[in-house]
C-alpha positions in Angstrom: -4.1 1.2 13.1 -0.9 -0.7 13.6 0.7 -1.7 16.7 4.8 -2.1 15.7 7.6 -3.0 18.1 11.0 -4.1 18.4 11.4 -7.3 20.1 14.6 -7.5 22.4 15.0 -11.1 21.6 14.4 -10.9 18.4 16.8 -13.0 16.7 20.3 -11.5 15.1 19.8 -11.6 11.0 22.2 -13.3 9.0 23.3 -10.7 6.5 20.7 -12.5 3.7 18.1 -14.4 5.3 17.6 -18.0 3.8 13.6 -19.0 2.4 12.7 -20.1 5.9 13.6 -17.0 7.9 12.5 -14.4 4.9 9.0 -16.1 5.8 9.2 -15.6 9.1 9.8 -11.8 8.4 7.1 -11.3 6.1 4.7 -13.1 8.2 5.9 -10.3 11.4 6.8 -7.4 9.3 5.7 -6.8 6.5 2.4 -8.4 4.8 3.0 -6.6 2.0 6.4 -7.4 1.1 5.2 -11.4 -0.3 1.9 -12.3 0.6 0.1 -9.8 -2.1 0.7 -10.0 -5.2 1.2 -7.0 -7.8 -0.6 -4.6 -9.7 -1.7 -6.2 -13.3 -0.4 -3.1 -15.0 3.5 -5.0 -15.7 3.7 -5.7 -19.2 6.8 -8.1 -18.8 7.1 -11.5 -17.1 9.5 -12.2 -15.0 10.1 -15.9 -16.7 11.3 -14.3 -19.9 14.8 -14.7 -18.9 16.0 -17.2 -16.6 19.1 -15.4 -16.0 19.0 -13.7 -12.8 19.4 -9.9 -13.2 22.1 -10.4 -10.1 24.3 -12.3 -12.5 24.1 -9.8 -15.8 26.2 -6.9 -16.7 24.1 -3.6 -18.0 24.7 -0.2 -18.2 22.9 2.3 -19.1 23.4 5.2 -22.0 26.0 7.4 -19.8 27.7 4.5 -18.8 26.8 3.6 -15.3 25.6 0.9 -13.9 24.4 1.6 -10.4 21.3 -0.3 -10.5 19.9 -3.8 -11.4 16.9 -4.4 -13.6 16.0 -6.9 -15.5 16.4 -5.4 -19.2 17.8 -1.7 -19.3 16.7 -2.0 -23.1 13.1 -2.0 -21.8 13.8 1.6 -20.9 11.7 3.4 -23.5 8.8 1.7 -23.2 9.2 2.2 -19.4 9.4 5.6 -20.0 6.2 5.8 -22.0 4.1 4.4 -19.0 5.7 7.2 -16.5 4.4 10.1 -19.6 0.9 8.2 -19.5 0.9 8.4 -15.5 2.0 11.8 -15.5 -1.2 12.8 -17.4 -3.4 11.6 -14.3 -1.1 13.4 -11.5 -0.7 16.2 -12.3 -0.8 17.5 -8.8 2.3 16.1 -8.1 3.4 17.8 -11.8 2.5 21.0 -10.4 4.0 20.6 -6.9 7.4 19.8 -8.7 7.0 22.9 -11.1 6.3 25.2 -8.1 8.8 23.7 -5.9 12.3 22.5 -8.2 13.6 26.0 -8.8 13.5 26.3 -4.7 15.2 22.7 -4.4 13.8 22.2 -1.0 15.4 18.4 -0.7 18.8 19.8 -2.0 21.4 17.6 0.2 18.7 15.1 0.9 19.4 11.8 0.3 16.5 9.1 0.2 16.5 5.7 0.3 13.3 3.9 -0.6 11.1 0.9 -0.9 7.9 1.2 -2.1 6.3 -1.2 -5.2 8.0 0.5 -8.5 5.3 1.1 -10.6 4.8 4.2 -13.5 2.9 6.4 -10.3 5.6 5.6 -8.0 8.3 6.6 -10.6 6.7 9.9 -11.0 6.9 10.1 -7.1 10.5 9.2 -7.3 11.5 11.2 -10.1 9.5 14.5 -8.6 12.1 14.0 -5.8 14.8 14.0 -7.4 13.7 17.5 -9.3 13.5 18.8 -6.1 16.8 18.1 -5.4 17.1 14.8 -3.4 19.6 11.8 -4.3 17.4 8.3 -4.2 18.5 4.8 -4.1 15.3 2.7 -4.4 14.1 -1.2 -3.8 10.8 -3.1 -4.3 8.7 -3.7 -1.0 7.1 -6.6 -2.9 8.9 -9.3 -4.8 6.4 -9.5 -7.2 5.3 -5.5 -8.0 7.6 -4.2 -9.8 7.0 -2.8 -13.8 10.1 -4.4 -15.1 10.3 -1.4 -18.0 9.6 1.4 -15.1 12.7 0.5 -13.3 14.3 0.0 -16.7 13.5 3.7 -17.5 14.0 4.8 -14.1 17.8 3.4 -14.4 18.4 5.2 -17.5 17.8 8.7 -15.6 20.3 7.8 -13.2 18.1 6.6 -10.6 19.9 3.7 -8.6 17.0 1.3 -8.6 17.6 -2.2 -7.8 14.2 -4.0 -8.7 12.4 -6.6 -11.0 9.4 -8.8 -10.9 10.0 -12.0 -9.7 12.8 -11.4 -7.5 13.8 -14.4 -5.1 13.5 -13.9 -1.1 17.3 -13.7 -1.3 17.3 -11.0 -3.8 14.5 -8.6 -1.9 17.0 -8.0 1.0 20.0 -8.0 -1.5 17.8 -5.4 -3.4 17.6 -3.7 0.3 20.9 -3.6 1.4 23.0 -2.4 -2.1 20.5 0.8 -1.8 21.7 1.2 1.8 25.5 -0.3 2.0 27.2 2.2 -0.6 30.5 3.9 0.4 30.3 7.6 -0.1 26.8 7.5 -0.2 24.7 7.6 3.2 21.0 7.8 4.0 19.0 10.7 5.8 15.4 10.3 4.9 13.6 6.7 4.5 10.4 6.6 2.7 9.2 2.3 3.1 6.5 0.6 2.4 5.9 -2.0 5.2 8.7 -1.2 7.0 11.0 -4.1 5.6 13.8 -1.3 5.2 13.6 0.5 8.3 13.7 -3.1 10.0 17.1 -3.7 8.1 18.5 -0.3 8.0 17.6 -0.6 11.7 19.1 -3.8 13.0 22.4 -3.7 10.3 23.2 -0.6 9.8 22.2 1.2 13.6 25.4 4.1 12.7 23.2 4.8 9.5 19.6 5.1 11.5 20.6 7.2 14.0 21.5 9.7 11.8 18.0 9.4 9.8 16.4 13.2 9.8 12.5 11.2 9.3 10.8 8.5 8.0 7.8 8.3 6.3 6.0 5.0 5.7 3.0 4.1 4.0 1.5 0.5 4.5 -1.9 -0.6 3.0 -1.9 -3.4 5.3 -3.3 -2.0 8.6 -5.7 -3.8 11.1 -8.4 -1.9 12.7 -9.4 -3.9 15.7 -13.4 -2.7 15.4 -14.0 -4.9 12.8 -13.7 -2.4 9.7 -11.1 -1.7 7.6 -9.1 2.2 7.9 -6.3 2.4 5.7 -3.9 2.2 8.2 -0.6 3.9 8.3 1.8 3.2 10.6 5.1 4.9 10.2 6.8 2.1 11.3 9.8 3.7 13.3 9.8 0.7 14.7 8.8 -3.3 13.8 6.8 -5.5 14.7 8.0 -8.5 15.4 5.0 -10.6 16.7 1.6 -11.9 15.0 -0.3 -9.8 17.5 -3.3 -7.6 15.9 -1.9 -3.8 15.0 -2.5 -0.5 16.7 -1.5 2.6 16.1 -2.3 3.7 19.7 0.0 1.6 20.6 3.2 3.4 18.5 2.6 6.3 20.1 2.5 4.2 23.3 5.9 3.6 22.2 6.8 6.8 21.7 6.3 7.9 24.8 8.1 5.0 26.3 11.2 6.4 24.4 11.6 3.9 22.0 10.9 5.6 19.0 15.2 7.2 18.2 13.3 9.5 15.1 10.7 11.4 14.2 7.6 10.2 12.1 5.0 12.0 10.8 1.3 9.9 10.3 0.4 10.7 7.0 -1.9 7.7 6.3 -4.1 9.6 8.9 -5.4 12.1 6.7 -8.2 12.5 5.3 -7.0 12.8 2.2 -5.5 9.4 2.3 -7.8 7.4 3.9 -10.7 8.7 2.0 -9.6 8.4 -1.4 -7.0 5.7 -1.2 -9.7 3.2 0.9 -13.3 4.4 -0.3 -13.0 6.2 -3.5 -10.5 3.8 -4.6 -11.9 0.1 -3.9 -15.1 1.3 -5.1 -13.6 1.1 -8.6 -11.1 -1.2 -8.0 -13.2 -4.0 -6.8 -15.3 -4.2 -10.0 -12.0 -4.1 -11.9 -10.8 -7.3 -9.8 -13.8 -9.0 -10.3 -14.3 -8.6 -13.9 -11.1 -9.3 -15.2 -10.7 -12.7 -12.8 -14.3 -14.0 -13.2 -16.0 -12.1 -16.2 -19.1 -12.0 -13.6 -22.6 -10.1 -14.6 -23.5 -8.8 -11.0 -26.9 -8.0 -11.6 -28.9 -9.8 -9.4 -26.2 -11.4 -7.8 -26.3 -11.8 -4.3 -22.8 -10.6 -2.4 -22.2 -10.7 1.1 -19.4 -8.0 2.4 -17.9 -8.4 5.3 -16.7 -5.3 7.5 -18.3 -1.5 6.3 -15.3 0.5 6.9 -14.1 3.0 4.7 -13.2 0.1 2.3 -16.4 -2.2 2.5 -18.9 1.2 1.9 -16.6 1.7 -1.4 -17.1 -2.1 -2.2 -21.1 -1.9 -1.3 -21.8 1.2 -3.5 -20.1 0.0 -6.4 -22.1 -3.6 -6.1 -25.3 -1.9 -5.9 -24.7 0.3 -8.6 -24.5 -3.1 -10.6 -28.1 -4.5 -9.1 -26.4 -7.0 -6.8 -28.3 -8.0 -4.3 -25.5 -6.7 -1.2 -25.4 -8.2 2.5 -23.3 -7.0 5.5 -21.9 -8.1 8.1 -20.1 -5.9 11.2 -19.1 -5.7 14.4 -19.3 -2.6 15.2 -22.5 -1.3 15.9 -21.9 2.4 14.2 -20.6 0.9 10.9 -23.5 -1.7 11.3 -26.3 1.5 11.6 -24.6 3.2 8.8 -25.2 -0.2 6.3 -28.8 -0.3 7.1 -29.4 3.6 6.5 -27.9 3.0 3.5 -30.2 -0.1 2.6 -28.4 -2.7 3.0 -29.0 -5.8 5.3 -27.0 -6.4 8.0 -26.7 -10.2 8.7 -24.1 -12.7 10.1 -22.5 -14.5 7.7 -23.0 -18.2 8.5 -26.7 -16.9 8.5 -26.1 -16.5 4.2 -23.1 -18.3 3.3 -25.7 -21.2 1.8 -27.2 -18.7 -0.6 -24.7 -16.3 -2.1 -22.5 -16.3 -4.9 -19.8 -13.7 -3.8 -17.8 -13.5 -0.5 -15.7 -10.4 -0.2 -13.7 -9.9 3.0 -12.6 -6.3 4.4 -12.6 -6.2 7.8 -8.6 -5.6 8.5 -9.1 -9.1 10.8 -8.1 -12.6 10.5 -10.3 -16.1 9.9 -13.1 -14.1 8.8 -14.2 -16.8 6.3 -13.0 -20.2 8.1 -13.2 -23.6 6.4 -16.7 -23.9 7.8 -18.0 -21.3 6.0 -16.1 -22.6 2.8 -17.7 -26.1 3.2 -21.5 -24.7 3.4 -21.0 -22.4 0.5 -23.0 -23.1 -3.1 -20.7 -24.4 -6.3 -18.6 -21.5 -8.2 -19.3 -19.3 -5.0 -16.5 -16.1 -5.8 -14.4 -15.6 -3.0 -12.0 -12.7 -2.3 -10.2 -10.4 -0.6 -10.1 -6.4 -0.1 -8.9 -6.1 3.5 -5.7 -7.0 5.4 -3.2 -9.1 3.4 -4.2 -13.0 3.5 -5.2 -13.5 7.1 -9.0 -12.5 6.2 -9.8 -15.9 4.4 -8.3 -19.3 5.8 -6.9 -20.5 2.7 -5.0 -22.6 4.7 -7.5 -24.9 5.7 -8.1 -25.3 2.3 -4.8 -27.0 1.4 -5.9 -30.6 2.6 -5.7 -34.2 0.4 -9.0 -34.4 -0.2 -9.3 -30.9 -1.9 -8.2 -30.2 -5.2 -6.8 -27.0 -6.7 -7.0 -26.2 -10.5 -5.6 -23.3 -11.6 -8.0 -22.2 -14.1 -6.2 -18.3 -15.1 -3.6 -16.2 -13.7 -4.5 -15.4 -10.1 -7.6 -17.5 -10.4 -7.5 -21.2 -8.9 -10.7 -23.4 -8.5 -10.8 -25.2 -4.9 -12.5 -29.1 -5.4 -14.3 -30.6 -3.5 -14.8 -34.9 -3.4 -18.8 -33.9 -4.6 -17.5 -31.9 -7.7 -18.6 -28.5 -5.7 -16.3 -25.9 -6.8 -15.2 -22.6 -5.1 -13.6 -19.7 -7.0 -10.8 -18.4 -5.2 -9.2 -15.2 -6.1 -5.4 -14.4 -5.6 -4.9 -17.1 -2.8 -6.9 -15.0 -0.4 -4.7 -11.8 -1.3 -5.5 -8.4 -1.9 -7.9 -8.3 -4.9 -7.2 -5.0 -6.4 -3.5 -5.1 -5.7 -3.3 -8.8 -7.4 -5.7 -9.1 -10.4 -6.4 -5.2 -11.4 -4.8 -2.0 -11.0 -5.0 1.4 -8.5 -6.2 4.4 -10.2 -3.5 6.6 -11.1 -5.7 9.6 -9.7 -6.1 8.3 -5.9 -1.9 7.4 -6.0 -1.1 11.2 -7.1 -3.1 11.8 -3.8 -1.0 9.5 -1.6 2.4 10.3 -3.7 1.7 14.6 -3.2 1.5 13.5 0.7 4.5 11.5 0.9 6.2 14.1 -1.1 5.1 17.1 1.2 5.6 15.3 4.7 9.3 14.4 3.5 9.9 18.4 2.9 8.5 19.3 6.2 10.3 16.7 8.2 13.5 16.8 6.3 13.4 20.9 6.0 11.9 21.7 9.4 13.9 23.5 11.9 15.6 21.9 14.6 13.7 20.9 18.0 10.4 21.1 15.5 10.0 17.7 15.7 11.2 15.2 18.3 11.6 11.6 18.8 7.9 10.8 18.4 5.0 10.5 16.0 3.5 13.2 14.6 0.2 13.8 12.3 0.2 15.6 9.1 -0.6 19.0 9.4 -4.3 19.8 8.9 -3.3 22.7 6.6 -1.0 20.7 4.2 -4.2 17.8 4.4 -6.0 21.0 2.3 -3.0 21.6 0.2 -3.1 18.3 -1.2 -6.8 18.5 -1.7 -6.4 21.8 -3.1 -3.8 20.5 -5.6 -6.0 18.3 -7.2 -9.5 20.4 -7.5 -8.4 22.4 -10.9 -8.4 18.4 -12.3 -12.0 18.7 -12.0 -12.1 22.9 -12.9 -13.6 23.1 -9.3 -14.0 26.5 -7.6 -13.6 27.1 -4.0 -16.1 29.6 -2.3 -14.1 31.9 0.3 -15.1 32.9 2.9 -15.9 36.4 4.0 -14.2 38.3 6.9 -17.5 38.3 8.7 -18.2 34.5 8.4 -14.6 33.7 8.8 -14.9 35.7 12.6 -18.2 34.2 12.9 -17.1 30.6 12.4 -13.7 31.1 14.5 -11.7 30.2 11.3 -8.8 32.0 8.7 -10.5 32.4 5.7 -7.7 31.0 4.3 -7.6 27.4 6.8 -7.5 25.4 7.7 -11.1 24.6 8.2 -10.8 21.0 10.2 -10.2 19.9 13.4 -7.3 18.2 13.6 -8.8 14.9 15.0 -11.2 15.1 12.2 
């Protein structure tokens, strides 16, 4: 997982950071914020009006106007997409049925950035059912459902949010959900921990009076060469390119840095599994199809890294009838490829041959220019792992290459011979930039999120301290437990006997907690 610190030296912001230094940030903070691109699932474009939703005045149908969109007339179709969402969470549906009339975030007031999609608005709006206030941002300039936070205006949400935005207008986004008088912050939920940075080094008055933050990043960096889907609750931010661990936030914990409690929810096993295997199994297709149109029978792929993420990518593949080679570091995930059947090679040793690269290994340069110069013509090439760093689509931006962008999110790279080399989404992540993320696997991460912000913001005093904690083991089951009747799945319970016999309660939880 992720390594995140505060650098002492770390230069003072200005209160909007120009191009230059919003770069820097994203490059140290937070991946996620502009170097992936959104879902596919917006409707709108953000070129349909030139006018910048900064410079319009809207209000919605009880007059107010706390928010910025970029069409509050957009709200009913945006309000359609959060009904079609709803149908596939219904977890989260029932967890807000069971749990408004209790109003367990009553006097909680949550200030979020997260990418502002239907599922995220059924996250958001389940909140406020339960009794919380939000104020809520993008956490990528490019994510956001333009008619969702239309819609999500228009039920008094203060959403400030729309696809395109500048660099400028992601921290102005950030800082009108935080700066409001009358109105102050106790719970953060982020998404790659750009608002906890700013809340943070702005507003410190506002953070040390934060009851818990929960952050979710999809951007994590496991060092052994395959991809978890790593959670860092970033507490604190990193402000260096160095490789991310969690170890090394609790390492700061410890060291006293950390000024509020966190709990790890990305470490369940509910998350990891679902959102990183279960997921990209179906979500890589998705990509690939609607970029490329590909047949993958008989194709040969190479995937790089068998993590959680690279076993969903491999099944899927093989399903098909491609042809599927590994490559790993790690000498487990390596033995696990080949009892599944697949061969484990290096990948300079098939690079000449194969007419997919996909990269999820969590690491950088994993595909260099070397291996882009040996490769065949129309060779696929994409990303499922860690932000852009995997492929070095850098090394590719030279005078003697060409680029021809061919569709949206698709560009050709040239070279002098005429060989061509399909790159997808700049080296970005695939599923986030040129398909969409089952609505299914996000009412599994949104029922977490929701659950660990009701512990941490209802739990008794001295409960949790200034350090990191993982979700419970118990409330890992809940969420599972949640989303069985989806499938009309029946639990077999123990009986007294077995439960004495296995050292368990019959009613869980029935995992370690390191499990």
């Amino acid at each position: 997982s992720q390594q995140i610190q505060f650098a002492d030296d770390m230069q003072e912001f200005t209160k909007f950071p120009t191009k230059t230094g919003r770069r820097s940030l994203s490059r140290s903070i937070s991946q996620s914020s502009t170097d992936s691109y959104s879902s596919a699932a917006s409707y709108t474009d953000s070129s349909d009006d030139e006018v910048s939703p900064r410079e319009k005045q809207q209000t919605n149908s009880k007059g107010s106007s706390n928010f910025c969109v970029k069409n509050i007339k957009q709200a009913e179709f945006g309000r359609r997409e959060i009904e079609i969402a709803e149908q596939d969470m219904s977890a989260l549906i029932s967890l807000r049925k069971r749990a408004q009339g209790e109003k367990p975030l009553a006097g909680a007031k949550i200030v979020g950035c997260t990418h502002i999609t239907a599922q995220t608005a059924v996250l958001i709006e389940t909140l406020c059912a339960l009794g919380a206030q939000c104020r809520w941002s993008a956490c990528n300039i490019y994510s956001t459902q333009n008619e969702v936070a239309a819609a999500l205006a228009e039920a008094g949400v203060a959403v400030f949010a729309w696809k395109g935005e500048s660099e400028d207008d992601f921290w102005w986004c950030i800082d009108r959900c935080v700066n409001v008088d009358g109105w102050q912050a106790n719970m953060i939920l982020d998404d790659g921990g750009d608002l906890t940075h700013w809340v943070y080094k702005k507003y410190p008055n506002i953070f040390k009076k934060i009851r818990g933050i929960v952050e979710e990043s999809v951007t994590g960096v496991h060092r052994f060469g395959k991809l978890d889907l790593e959670i860092c609750y970033r507490v604190a931010v990193l402000c260096s390119d160095l490789p991310l661990s969690s170890s090394r936030l609790y390492q700061l914990s410890k060291a006293g840095k950390l000024c509020v409690p966190a709990m790890n929810v990305n470490d369940s096993v509910t998350k990891q599994k679902f959102d990183n295997l279960y997921c990209c199994r179906e979500s890589i297709l998705d990509g690939l199809k609607r970029t490329t149109d590909v047949m993958f029978g008989g194709k040969q792929v190479v995937v790089c890294g068998y993590g959680e993420v690279g076993k969903g990518c491999c099944a899927a593949l093989k399903a098909l009838g491609a042809i599927v080679y590994v490559t790993e570091i790690d000498p487990i995930c390596a033995l696990q490829a080949c009892m599944d059947g697949f061969r484990v090679v290096k990948l300079s040793e098939v690079i000449r041959q194969v007419d997919v690269v996909i990269t999820c290994t969590g690491n950088k340069n994993v595909v260099t220019r070397e291996h882009l110069d040996r490769m065949k013509n129309s060779c696929i090439v994409c990303n499922m792992g860690h932000s852009n760093t995997e492929i070095d689509v850098t090394s590719l931006r030279t005078p003697e290459l060409t680029w021809e962008r061919v569709r949206s999110q698709v560009d050709h790279v040239i070279w002098p011979d005429g060989k061509r080399v399909v790159l997808l989404a700049e080296g970005r992540l695939l599923n986030l930039s040129c398909s969409t993320v089952p609505t299914f696997v996000l009412s599994i991460t949104a029922t977490t999120q929701a659950l660990a912000l009701i512990e941490l913001y209802n739990a008794p005093e001295g409960r949790y301290k200034q350090d990191v904690y993982l979700l419970p083991k118990k409330m890992d089951e809940y969420v599972a437990s949640l989303h069985l009747p989806s499938f009309d799945a029946h639990l077999t319970e123990l009986t007294d006997d077995q439960a004495k016999y296995l050292g368990l309660n019959k009613n869980g939880p029935f995992k370690p907690n390191y499990y």
